[in-house]
C-alpha positions in Angstrom: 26.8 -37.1 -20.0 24.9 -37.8 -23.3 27.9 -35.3 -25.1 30.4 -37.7 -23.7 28.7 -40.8 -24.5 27.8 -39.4 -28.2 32.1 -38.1 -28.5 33.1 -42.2 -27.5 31.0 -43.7 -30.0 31.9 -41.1 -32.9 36.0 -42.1 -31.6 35.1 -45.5 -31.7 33.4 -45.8 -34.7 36.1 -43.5 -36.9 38.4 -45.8 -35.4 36.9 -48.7 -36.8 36.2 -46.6 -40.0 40.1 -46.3 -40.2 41.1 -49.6 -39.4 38.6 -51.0 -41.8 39.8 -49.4 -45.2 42.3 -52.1 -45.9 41.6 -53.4 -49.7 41.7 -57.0 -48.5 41.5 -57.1 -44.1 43.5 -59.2 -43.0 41.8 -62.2 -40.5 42.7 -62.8 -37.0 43.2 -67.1 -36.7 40.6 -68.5 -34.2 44.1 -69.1 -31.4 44.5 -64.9 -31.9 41.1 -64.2 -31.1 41.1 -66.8 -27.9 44.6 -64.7 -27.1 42.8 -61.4 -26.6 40.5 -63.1 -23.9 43.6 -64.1 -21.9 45.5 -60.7 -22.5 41.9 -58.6 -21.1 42.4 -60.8 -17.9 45.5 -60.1 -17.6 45.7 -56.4 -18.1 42.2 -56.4 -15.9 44.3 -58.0 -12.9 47.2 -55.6 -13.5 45.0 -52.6 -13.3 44.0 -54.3 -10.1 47.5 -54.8 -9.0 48.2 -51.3 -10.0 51.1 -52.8 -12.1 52.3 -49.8 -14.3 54.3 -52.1 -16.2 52.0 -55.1 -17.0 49.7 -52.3 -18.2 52.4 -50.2 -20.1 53.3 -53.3 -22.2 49.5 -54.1 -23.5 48.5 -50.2 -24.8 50.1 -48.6 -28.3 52.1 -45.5 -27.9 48.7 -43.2 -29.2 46.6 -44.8 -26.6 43.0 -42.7 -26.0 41.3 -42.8 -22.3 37.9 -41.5 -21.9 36.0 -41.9 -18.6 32.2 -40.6 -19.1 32.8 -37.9 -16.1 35.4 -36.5 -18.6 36.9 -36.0 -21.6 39.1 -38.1 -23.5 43.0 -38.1 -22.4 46.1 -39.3 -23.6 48.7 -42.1 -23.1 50.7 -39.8 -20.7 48.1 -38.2 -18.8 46.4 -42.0 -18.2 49.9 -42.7 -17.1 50.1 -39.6 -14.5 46.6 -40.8 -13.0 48.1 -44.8 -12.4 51.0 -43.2 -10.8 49.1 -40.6 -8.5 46.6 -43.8 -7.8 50.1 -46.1 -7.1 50.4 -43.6 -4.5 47.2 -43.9 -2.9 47.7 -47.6 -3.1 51.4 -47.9 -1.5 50.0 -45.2 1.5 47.0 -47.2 2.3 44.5 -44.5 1.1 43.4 -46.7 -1.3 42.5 -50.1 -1.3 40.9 -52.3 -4.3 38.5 -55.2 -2.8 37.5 -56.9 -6.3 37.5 -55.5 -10.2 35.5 -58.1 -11.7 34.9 -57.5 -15.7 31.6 -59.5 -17.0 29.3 -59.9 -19.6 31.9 -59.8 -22.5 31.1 -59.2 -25.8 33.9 -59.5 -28.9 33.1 -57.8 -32.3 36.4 -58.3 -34.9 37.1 -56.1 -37.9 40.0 -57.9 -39.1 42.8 -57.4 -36.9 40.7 -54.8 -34.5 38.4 -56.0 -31.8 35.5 -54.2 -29.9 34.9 -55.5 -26.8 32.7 -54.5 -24.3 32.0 -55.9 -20.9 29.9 -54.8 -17.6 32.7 -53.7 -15.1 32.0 -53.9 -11.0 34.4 -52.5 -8.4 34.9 -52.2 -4.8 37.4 -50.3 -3.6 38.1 -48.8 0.1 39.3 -44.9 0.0 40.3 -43.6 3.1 38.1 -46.1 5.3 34.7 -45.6 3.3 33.8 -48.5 0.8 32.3 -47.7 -2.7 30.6 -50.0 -5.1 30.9 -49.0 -8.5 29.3 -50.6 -12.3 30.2 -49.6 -15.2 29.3 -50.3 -19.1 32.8 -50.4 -21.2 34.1 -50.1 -24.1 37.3 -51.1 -25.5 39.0 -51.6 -28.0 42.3 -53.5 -28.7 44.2 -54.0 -32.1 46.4 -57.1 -33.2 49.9 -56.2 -33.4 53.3 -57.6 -34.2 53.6 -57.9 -30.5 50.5 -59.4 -29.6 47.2 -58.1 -28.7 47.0 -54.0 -27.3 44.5 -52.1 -25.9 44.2 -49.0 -28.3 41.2 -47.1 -26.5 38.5 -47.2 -23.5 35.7 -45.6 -22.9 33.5 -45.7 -19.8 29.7 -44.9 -18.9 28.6 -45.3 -14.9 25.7 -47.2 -14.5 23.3 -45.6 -12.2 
């Protein structure tokens, strides 16, 4: 658990190491920072939803995954999970109650944002309800398209 927790924060923070070597960063206006509030809402109601393509439109192409019961995965394999969890959804194996993010905290490096929130679910699999929280960590970029999620990375809170 530490190992993963340790392995997010080194991604994270080369990441921000990367994005951050621009001789002169470019700034975000105070409208495209408000923006990325809106677009987390609405990527958090599409994962909700389970709507592949709301959620397909608002990650980049080298999108990293990393829940803290496993290591980090790409775009594709993130993908293959949504579908196989689509499945459980449309069979009734799977029902989401409420995904309620909280708690959010924005930290910009020019046209890179780390956000990171408090995240509570309750979902109904196969007829027994779980309660979940978790601490997140995400972090989106400012593109020619708008604002994208770029990487996650979970931690289960006990």
């Amino acid at each position: 658990m530490r190992l993963s927790i340790f392995l997010g924060w080194t991604f994270f923070i080369a990441i921000l190491l990367c994005c951050s070597c621009e001789t002169e960063p470019q700034q975000l206006t105070q409208k495209q920072k408000d923006e990325l509030k809106l677009v987390i809402d609405k990527f958090n109601a599409a994962f909700a939803n389970s709507d592949i393509e709301i959620i397909d439109s608002l990650i980049v192409e080298n999108y990293v995954h990393t829940n803290g019961s496993s290591k980090a995965i790409d775009r594709k394999k993130w993908f293959n999970y949504l579908d196989s969890r689509n499945g459980d959804i449309a069979s009734g194996r799977l029902k989401i109650n409420s995904y309620k993010m909280e708690n959010i905290q924005f930290e910009f490096f020019g046209k890179t944002s780390v956000v990171t929130a408090k995240v509570s679910t309750s979902i109904d699999k196969n007829g027994e309800i779980k309660k979940s929280e978790y601490r997140v960590t995400n972090l989106w970029t400012y593109t020619d398209t708008g604002w994208k999620r770029a990487a996650f990375h979970d931690g289960k809170i006990k």
